[in-house]
C-alpha positions in Angstrom: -24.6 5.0 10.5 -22.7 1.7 10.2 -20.7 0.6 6.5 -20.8 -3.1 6.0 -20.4 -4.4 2.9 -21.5 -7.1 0.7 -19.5 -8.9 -1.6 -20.4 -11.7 -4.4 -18.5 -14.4 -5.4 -20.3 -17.4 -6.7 -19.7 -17.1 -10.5 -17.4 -19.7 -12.2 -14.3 -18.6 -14.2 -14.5 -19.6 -18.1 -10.5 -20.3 -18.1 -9.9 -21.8 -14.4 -12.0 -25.1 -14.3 -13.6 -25.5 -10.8 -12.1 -22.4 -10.0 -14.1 -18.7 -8.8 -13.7 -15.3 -10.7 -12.8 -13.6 -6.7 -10.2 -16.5 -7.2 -8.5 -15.2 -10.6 -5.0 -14.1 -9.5 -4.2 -10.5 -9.3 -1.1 -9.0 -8.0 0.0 -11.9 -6.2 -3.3 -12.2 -4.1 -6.7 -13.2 -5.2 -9.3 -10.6 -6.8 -11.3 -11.0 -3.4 -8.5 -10.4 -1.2 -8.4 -7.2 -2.9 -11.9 -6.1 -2.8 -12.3 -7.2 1.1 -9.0 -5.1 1.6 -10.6 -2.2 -0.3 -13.8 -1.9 1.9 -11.9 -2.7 5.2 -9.9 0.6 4.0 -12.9 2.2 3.7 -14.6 1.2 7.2 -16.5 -1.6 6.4 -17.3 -4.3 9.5 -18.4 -7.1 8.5 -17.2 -7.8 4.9 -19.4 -10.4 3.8 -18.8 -12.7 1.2 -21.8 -14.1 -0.6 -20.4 -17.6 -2.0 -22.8 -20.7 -3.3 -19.8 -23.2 -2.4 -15.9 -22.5 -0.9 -13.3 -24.1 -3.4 -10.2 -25.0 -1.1 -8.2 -21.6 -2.6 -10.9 -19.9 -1.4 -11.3 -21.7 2.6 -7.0 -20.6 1.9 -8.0 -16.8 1.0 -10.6 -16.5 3.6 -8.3 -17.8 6.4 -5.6 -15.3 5.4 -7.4 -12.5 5.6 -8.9 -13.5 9.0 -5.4 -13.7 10.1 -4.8 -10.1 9.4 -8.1 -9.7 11.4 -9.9 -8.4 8.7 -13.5 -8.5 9.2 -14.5 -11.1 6.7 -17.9 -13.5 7.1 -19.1 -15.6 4.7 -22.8 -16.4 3.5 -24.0 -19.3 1.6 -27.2 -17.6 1.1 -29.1 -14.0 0.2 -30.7 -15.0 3.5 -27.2 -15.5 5.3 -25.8 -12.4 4.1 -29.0 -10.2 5.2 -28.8 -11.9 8.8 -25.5 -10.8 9.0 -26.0 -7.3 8.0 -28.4 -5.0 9.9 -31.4 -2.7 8.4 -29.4 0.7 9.7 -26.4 -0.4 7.8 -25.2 1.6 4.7 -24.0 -1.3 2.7 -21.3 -1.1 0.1 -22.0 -3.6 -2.2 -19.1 -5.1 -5.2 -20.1 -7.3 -8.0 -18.8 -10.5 -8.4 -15.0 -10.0 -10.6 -15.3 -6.4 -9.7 -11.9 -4.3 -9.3 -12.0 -0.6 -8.5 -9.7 2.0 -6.9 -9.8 3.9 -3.2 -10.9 7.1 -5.2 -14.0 5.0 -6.4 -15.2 3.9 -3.2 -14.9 7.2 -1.5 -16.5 8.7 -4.0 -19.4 6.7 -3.8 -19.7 6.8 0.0 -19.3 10.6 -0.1 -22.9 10.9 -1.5 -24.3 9.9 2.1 -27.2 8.0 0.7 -27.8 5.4 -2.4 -25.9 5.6 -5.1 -24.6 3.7 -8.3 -21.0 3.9 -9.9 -22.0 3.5 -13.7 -20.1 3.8 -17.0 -21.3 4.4 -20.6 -23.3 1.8 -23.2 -20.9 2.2 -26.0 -17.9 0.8 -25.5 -19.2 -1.8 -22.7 -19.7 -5.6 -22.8 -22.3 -7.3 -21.0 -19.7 -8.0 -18.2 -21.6 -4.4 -17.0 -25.3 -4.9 -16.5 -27.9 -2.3 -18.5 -29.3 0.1 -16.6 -31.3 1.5 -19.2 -29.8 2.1 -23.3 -27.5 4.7 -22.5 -25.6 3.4 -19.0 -24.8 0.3 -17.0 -23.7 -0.8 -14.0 -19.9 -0.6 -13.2 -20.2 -3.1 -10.3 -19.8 -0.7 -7.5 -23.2 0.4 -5.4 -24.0 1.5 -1.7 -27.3 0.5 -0.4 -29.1 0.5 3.1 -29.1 -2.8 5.2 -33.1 -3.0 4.9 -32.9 -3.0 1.3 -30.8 -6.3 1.5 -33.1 -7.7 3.4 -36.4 -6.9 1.9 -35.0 -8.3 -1.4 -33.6 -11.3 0.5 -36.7 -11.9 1.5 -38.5 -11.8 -1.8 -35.6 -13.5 -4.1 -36.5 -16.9 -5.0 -34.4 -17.8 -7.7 -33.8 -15.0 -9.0 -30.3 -13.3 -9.0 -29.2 -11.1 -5.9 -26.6 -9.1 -7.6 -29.0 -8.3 -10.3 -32.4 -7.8 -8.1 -29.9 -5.4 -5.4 -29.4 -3.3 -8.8 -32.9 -3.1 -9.7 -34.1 -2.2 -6.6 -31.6 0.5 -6.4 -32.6 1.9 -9.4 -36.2 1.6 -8.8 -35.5 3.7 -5.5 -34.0 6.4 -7.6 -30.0 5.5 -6.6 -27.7 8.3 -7.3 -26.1 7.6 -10.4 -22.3 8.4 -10.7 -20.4 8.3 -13.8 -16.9 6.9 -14.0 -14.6 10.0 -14.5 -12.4 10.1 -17.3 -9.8 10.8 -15.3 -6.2 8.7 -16.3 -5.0 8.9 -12.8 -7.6 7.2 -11.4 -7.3 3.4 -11.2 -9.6 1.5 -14.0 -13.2 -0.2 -12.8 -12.8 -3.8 -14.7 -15.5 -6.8 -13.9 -13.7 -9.8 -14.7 -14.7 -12.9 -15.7 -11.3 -14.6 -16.9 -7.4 -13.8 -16.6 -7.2 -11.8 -19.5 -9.2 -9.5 -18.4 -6.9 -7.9 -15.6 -4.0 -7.9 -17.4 -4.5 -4.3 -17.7 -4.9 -3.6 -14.2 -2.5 -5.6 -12.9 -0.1 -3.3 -14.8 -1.7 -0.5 -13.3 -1.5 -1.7 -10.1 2.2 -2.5 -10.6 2.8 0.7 -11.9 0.6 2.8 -8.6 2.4 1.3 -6.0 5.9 2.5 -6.6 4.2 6.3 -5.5 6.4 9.0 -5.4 9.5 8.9 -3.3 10.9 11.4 -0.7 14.1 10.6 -1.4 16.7 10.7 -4.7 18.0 6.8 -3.9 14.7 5.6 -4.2 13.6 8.1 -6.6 16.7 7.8 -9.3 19.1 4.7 -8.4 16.9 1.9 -6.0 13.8 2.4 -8.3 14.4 -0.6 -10.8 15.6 -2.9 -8.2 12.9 -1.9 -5.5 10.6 -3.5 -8.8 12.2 -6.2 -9.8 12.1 -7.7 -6.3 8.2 -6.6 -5.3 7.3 -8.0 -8.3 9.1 -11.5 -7.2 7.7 -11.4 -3.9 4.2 -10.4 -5.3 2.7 -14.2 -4.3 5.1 -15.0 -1.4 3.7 -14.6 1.6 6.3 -12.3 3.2 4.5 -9.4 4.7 6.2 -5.9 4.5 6.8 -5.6 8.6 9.2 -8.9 7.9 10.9 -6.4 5.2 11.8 -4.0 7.8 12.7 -6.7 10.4 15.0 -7.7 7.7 16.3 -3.9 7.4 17.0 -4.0 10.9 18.7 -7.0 11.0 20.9 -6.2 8.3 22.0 -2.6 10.0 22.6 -4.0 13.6 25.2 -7.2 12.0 26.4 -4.0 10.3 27.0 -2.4 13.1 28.8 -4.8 14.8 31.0 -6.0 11.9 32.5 -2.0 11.6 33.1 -2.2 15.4 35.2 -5.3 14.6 36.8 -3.8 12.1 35.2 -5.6 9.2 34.3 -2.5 7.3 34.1 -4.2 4.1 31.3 -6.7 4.8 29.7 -4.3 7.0 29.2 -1.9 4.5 27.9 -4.9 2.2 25.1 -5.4 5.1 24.4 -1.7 5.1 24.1 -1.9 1.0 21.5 -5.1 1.2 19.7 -3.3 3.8 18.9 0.1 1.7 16.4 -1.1 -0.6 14.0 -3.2 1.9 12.1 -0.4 3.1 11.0 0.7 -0.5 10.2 -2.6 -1.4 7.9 -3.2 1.9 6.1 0.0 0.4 5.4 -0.6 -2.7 4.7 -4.5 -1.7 1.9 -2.9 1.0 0.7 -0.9 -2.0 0.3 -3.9 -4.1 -1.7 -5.7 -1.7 -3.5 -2.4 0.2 -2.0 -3.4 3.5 -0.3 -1.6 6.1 3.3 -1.0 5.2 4.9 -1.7 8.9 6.3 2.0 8.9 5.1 2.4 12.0 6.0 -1.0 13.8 8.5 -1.1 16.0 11.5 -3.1 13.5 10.9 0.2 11.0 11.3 2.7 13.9 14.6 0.7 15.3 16.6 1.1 11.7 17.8 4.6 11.9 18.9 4.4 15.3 20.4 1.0 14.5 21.8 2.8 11.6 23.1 5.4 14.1 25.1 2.9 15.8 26.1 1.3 12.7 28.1 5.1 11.7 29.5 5.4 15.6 30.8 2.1 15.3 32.5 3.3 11.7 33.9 6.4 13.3 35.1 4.5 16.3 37.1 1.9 14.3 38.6 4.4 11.8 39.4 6.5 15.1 41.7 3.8 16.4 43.7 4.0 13.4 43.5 7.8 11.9 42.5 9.7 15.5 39.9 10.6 17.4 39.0 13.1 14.8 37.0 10.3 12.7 34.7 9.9 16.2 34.4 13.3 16.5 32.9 13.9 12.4 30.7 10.7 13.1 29.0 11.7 16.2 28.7 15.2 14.8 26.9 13.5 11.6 24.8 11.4 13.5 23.7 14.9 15.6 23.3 16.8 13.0 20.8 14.2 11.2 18.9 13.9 14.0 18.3 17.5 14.0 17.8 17.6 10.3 14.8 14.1 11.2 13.5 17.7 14.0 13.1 19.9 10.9 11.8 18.4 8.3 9.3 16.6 10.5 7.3 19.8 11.1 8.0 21.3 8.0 8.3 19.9 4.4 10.9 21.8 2.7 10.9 21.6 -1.4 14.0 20.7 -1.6 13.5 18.0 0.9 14.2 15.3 -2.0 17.8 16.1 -2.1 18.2 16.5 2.1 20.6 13.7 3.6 18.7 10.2 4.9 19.9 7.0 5.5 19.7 5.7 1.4 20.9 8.1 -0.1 24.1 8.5 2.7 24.6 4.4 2.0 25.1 4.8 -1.4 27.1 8.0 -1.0 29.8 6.2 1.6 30.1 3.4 -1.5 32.4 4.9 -3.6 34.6 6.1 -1.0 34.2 2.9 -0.1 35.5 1.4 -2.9 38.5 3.7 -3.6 39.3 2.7 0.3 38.8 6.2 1.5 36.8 5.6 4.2 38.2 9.0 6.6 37.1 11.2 3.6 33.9 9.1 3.0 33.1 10.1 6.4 33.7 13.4 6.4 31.9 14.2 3.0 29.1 12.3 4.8 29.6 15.0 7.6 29.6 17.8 5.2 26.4 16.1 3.3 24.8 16.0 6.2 25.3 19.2 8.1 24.6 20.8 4.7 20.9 19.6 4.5 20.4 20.4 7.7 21.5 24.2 7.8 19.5 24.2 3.9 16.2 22.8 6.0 16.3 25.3 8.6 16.9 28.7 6.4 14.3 27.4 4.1 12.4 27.1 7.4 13.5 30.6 9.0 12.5 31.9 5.2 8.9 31.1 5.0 8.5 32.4 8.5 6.7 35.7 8.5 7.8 38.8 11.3 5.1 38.6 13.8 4.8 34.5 13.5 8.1 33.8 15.8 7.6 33.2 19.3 
């Protein structure tokens, strides 16, 4: 069975004259850009927006996410948006402000069939429509494509959002309570500003995830916040992040194999946050973080080159010896890249990567030690690898070797 999904946006904004409630900012992006991106993730083709009339922010938003090739259509009508869904369809449908989590979606599409995500009468506002005295609606439903248009087809001026819930409940929907779990992500139907404050925060706070690595983890962390949060309505994507990285790393390169170790290193430094920040920024906005393009994939062997280049300068003036420890670090890592690609040591925090070696090189750096930088780098490095593989060798039981 196909997932399309169905998404209304026609309501005005109290506190933004003119302006839409899937147009109230939100993490740098608009509310709708989120929940498009949110059923894209989940499989939906087409995401159809439901819209009475297309403010220019909204014409901008639309043509955004068309030039990510996301799936988006728009409808001016109930009779628009059944056309463009078909009867077979299982139909995700979001209320107009609505903003939920990944976990909320899945959970709802788990069921296989019709269901309703609901939350509890106390405590709600009439942002949630009743269901009946003790629930109502938390803006998130999944319906079949026939059910659109049969109440499409019956509407008349009545309100699609609100007949679509009826019906569902008539049809005896699944109803699924919110969980009172804290880690999920909070289900908010916004009608002004104020009222994702909250999850903006939220939002800010999810996409810095848990690091692999200590830089990241203990020393990059504030800055890696500081700047997504700047870049939050910029339109810099996170692949331009890691073109950036790359950049950075190769002009490194080149300045140590002129002998300019000082502003290399300073390009090496700049460089060491960017990939972080592309994460948490592709968090922010539930894109694709560019990991896998090919600018992320050329920094660590442009960062490679970039400690050959080191070793080969500091070889012409303190012997071949400072080659030899940085082509024995730059073997030894990629080894270490073999190992804990297959196997996810606990440690694996603490292992040597390119961060957390940057920032280790600095104060050598500094102190103008750059042979024993290097070999302490070595040691790092060949360290973490011969941890990784007797933690490897260790959880091997006899009989399981070839």
């Amino acid at each position: 069975m196909a997932l399309a999904a169905l998404i209304c946006a026609y309501q005005d904004a109290p506190d933004s004259p003119g302006g839409l409630r899937a147009t109230l900012p939100l993490a740098g992006r608009t509310l709708v850009e989120r929940q498009v991106r949110l059923a894209a993730q989940a499989g939906c083709s087409p995401v159809v927006i439901l819209v009475e009339r297309v403010p220019a922010e909204l014409v901008a938003v639309i043509d955004r996410l068309r030039s990510e090739a996301l799936p988006v259509l728009v409808a001016r009508s109930a009779a628009d948006a059944a056309d463009a869904v078909r009867t077979d369809d299982q139909l995700l449908v979001m209320a107009d402000g609505m903003v939920a989590g990944e976990a909320h979606v899945a959970r709802l599409l788990s069921i296989g069939s019709e269901a309703l995500l609901t939350l509890p009468d106390h405590g709600s506002d009439e942002r949630y429509e009743r269901i009946d005295g003790e629930v109502r609606w938390a803006g998130l439903a999944v319906i079949d494509g026939a059910a659109l248009r049969q109440t499409a087809a019956m509407l008349q001026d009545w309100d699609l959002q609100s007949t679509l819930l009826r019906r569902a409940v008539q049809s005896g929907a699944r109803q699924l309570a919110i969980r009172a779990d804290p880690a999920e992500a909070p289900v908010v139907i916004a009608e002004r500003q104020s009222d994702l404050a909250l999850v903006q925060s939220r939002i800010l706070d999810r996409s810095s995830g848990a690091r692999d690595d200590w830089a990241s983890r203990y020393l990059l962390a504030p800055l890696e916040a500081s700047v997504t949060r700047a870049l939050m309505p910029s339109s810099l994507t996170p692949t331009w992040l890691y073109v950036a990285a790359g950049v950075l790393t190769g002009l490194a390169a080149i300045l140590f194999a002129g002998g300019w170790l000082w502003i290399g290193g300073s390009m090496l430094l700049l460089a060491t946050p960017l990939d972080g920040i592309a994460e948490r920024l592709a968090a922010l906005r539930l894109q694709a973080s560019g990991e896998g393009s090919w600018p992320a994939r050329a920094v660590p062997f442009l960062a490679g080159s970039a400690l050959f280049a080191l070793g080969y300068t500091l070889a012409g003036v303190y012997g071949w010896g400072c080659l030899v420890l940085a082509i024995s670090t730059i073997t030894f890592l990629w080894a270490l890249a073999g190992e804990v690609s297959c196997r996810r040591p606990p440690e694996r925090l603490f292992l040597a990567e390119r961060k957390g070696m940057t920032l280790l090189m600095f104060p050598f750096a500094i102190a103008g030690a750059w042979v024993t930088g290097l070999a302490a780098l070595a040691i790092y490095v060949a360290g973490s690898f011969f941890w990784a593989q007797h933690e490897a060798h260790r959880t091997i039981k006899p009989g399981q070797q070839d």
